[in-house]
C-alpha positions as CSV (number, residue, x, y, z in Angstrom):
1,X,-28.6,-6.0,4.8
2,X,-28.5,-4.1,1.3
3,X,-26.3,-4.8,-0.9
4,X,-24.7,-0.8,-0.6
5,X,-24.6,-1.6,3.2
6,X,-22.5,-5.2,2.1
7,X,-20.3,-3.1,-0.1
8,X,-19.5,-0.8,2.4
9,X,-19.0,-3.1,5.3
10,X,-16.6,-5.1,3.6
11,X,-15.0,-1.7,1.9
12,X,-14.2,-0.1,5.7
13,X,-12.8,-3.5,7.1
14,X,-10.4,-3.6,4.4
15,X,-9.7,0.1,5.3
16,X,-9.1,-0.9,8.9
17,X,-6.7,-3.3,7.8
18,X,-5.0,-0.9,5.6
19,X,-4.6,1.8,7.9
20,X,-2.8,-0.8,10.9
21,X,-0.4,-2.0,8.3
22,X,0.2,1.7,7.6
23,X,0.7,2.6,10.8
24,X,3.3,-0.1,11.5
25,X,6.0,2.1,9.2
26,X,6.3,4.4,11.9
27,X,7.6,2.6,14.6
28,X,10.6,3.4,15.6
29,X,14.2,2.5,14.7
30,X,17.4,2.8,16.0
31,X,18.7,6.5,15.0
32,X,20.7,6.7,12.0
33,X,24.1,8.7,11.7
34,X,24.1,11.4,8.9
35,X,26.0,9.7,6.6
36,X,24.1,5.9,6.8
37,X,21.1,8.4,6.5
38,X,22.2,10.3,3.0
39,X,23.2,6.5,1.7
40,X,19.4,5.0,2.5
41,X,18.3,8.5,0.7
42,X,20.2,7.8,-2.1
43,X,19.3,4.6,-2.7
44,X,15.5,5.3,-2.4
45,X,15.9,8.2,-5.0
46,X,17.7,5.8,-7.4
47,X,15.3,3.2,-7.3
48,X,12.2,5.8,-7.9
49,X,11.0,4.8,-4.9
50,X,8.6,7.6,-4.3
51,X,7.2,7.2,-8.1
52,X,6.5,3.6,-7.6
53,X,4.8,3.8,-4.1
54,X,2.7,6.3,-5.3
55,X,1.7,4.1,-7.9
56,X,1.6,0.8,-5.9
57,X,-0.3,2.7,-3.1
58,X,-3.0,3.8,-5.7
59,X,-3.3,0.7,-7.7
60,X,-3.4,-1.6,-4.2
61,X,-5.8,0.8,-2.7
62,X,-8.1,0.2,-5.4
63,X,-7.6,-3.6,-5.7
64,X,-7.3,-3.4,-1.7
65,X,-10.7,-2.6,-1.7
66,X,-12.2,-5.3,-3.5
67,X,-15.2,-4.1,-5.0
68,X,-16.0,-4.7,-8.4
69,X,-17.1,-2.2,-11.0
70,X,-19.9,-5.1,-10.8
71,X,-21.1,-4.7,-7.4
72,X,-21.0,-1.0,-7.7
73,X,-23.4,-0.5,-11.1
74,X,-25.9,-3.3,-9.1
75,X,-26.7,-0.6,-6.7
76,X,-29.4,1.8,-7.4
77,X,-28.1,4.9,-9.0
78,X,-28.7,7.1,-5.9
79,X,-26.4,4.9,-4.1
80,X,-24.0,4.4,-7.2
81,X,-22.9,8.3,-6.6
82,X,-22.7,8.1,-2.9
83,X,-20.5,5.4,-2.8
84,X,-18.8,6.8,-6.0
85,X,-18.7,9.9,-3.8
86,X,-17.2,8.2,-0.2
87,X,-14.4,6.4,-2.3
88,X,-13.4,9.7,-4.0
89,X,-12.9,11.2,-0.4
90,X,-11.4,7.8,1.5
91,X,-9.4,8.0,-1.4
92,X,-8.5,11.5,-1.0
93,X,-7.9,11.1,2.7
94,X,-5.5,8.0,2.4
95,X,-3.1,9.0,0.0
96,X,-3.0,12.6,2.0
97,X,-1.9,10.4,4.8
98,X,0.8,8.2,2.7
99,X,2.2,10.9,0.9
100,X,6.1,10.6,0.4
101,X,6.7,13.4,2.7
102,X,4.9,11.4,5.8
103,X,6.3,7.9,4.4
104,X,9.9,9.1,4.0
105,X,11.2,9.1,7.6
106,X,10.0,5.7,8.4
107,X,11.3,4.6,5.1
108,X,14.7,6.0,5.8
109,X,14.6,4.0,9.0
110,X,13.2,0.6,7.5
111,X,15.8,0.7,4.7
112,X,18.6,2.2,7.6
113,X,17.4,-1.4,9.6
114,X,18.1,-3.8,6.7
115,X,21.0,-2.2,4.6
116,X,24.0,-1.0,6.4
117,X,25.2,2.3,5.0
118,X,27.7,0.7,2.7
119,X,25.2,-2.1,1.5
120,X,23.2,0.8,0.6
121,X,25.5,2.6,-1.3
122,X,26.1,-1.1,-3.5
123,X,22.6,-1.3,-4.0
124,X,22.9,2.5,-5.3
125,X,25.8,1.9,-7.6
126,X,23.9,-1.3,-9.0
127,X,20.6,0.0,-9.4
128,X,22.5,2.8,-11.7
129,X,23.6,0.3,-14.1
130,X,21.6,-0.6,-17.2
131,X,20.6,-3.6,-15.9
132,X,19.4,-1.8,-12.6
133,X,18.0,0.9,-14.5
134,X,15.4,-1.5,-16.7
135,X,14.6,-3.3,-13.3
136,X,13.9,0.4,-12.0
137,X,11.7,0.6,-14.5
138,X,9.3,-2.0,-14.1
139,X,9.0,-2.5,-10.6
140,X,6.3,0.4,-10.6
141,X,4.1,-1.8,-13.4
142,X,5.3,-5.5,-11.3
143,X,3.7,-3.6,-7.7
144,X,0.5,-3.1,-9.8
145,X,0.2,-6.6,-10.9
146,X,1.0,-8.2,-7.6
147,X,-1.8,-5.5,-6.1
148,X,-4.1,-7.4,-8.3
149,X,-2.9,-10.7,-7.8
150,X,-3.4,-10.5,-3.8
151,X,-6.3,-9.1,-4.1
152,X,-8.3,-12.0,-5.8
153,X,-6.6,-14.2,-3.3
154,X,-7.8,-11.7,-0.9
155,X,-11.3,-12.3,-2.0
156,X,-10.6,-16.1,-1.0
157,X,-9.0,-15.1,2.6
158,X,-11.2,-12.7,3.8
159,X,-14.4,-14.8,4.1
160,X,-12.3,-17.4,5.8
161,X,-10.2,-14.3,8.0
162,X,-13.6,-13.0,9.4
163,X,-15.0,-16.3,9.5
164,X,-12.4,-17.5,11.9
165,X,-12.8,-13.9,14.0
166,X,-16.2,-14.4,14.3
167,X,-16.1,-18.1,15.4
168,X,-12.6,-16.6,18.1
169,X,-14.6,-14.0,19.3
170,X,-17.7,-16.1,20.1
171,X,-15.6,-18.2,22.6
């Protein structure tokens, strides 16, 4: 197997696992009432929620991934600007299906599950405070470095992950 063929086998597992733990944000909740609705809604908005899972999605997607900048300048140059040219698509493709507008309703629900509608409107009122605000903040830079952080320990799981699917699946 060549190393391109490596780098994309490992590249479309990670995929796979991405897209079923993207999926699992649309299951279904109990319905919200109008008003417990408007208060998750407002508390997503105040905490930037959107901003900072557009840029968790990206940064994790690329950590997610696990391929080095390394691994991709070893390949031959014709296969360099293929795989270049997959990732830009995959890419593409991905945050097409996780933009805010899909994410949002099964947001609204997850947050409707684990704050009630006053709850929310706390977290609101505290998030608005300076305090809240700086915390705001940084929470979009503190997803990015705990992206990169499970990914190296990623690079230490999966091995062991397909290892023990492979030995499972044998039986």
């Amino acid at each position: 197997m060549t190393v391109f063929h490596r780098i994309t086998s490992v590249v479309m597992k990670k995929l796979l696992v991405l897209a079923v733990l993207v999926s699992s944000l649309s299951s279904s909740f109990a319905e919200l009432t109008a008003s417990h609705s408007a208060a998750i809604e407002k508390l997503l908005k105040v905490m930037e929620t959107e901003k900072v899972l557009a840029k968790s999605l990206s940064t994790g997607l690329k950590a997610g991934l696990g391929v080095s900048e390394d691994q991709i300048k070893s390949l031959p140059k014709e296969q360099q600007d293929k795989f270049n040219g997959a990732m830009e698509k995959v890419m593409t493709a991905l945050m097409a299906e996780m933009s805010w507008e899909k994410l949002k309703p099964g947001l609204v629900e997850a947050y409707g599950k684990n704050f009630t509608e006053k709850e929310a409107l706390e977290v609101a009122a505290l998030m608005e405070t300076p305090a809240g605000k700086l915390y705001v903040g940084k929470q979009g830079d503190i997803a990015g470095d705990v992206a990169l952080i499970t990914q190296e320990r990623m690079k230490v799981l999966t091995p062991k992950i397909m290892q023990i699917m492979q030995s499972e699946m044998q039986k």
